[in-house]
Structures are given as C-alpha cells and as structure tokens.
C-alpha positions as CSV (number, residue, x, y, z in Angstrom):
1,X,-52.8,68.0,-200.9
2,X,-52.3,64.7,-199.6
3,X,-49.5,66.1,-197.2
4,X,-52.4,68.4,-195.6
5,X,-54.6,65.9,-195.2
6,X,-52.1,63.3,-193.1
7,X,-51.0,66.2,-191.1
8,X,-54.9,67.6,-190.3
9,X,-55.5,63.8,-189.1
10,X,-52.5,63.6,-186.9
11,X,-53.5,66.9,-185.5
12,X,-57.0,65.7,-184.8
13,X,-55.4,62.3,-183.4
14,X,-53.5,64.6,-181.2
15,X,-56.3,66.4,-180.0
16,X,-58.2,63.3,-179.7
17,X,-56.1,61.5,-176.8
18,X,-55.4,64.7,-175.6
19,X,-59.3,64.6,-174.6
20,X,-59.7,61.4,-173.2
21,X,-56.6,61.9,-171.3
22,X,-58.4,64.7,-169.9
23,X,-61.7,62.9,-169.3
24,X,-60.1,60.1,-167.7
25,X,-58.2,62.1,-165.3
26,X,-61.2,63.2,-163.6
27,X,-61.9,60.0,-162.4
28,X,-58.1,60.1,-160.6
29,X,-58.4,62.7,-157.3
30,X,-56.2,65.2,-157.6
31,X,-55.1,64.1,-161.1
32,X,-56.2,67.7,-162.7
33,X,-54.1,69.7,-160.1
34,X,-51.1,68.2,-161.5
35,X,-48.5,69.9,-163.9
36,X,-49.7,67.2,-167.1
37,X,-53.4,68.2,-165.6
38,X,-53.5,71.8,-165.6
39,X,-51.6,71.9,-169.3
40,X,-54.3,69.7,-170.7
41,X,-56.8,71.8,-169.2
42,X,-55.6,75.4,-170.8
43,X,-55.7,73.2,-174.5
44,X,-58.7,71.2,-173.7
45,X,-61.3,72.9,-171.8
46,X,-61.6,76.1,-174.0
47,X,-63.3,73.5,-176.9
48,X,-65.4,72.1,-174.0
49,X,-66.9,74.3,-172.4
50,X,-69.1,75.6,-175.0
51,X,-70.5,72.3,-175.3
52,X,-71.2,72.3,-171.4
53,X,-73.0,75.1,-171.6
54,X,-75.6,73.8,-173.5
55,X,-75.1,70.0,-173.1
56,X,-76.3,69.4,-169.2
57,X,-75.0,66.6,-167.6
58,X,-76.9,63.3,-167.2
59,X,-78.9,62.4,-164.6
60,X,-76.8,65.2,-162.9
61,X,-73.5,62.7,-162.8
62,X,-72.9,61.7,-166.5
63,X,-71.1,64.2,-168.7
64,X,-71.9,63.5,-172.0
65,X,-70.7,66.5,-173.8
66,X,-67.1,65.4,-174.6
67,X,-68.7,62.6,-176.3
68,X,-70.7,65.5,-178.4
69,X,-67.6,67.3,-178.3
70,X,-65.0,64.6,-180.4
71,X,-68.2,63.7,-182.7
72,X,-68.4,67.3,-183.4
73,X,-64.2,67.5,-184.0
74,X,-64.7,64.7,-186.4
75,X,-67.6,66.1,-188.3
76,X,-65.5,69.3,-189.0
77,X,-62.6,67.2,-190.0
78,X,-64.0,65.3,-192.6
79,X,-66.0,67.8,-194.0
80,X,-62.1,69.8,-193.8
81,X,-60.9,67.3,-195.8
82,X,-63.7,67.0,-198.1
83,X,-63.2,70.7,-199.3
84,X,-59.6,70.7,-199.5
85,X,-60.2,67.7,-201.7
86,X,-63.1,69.5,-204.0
87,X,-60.7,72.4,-204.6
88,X,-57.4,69.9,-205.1
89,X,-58.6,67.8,-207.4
C-alpha cells in the first residue's frame, strides 16, 4: 500500500506545479498561446473551470479559485489516502 500512496502524492505533485505553471503564465502576454501553454490548458482548465463557475473573481481582477481549486485537490488526496490506509491495514 505504501507504493500507492508515494505514487498518488507524486501524481498530485505533478498536478500541483502543473497549476501554478498555468496560473503564472497568465501574467506573461501571449504565454498561453504557446505549444507548453495550450497543453497545460487541455490538462488544467477542465478541473478549473468548475470552480470558476461558482467562485467569481475578486474585486473583478483577483482569481481566487485555483487557490480553492489545489486546497480542494489536497482535501481529496488525504482523505484518498486515508481510506486506502483504513482498508490496508
């Protein structure tokens, strides 16, 4: 079980920098039209976008639903891990 559990992190790690990548690339112009842009987009933005539906942005500048967004991704994998370590042991 232990094997799952260090490859569900790096996976979430992954996924992680994957999304601050993202974020900070909308600060760079054009950054999102490129190749590393648009790849990050098709992985990233479908787990997004549900929270910017319901998450509006701050003071109609500040996007604060990533933030929501990698708490949420963390909440789901600690409670992951905390099954898979009810049923293991």
């Amino acid at each position: 079980m232990y094997q799952i559990e260090v490859v569900l992190s790096a996976l979430y790690q992954i996924y992680f920098y994957m999304v601050i990548v993202y974020i900070l690339m909308s600060w760079l112009p054009n950054a999102r039209e490129s190749f590393i842009g648009e790849w990050l987009g098709k992985l990233v933005e479908p787990y997004l976008s549900p929270f910017r539906r319901f998450i509006p942005p701050l003071f109609g500048v500040l996007d604060i639903s990533p933030i929501v967004a990698l708490i949420v991704l963390q909440l789901a994998l600690s409670g992951l891990i905390s099954i898979l370590r009810y049923f293991a042991y």
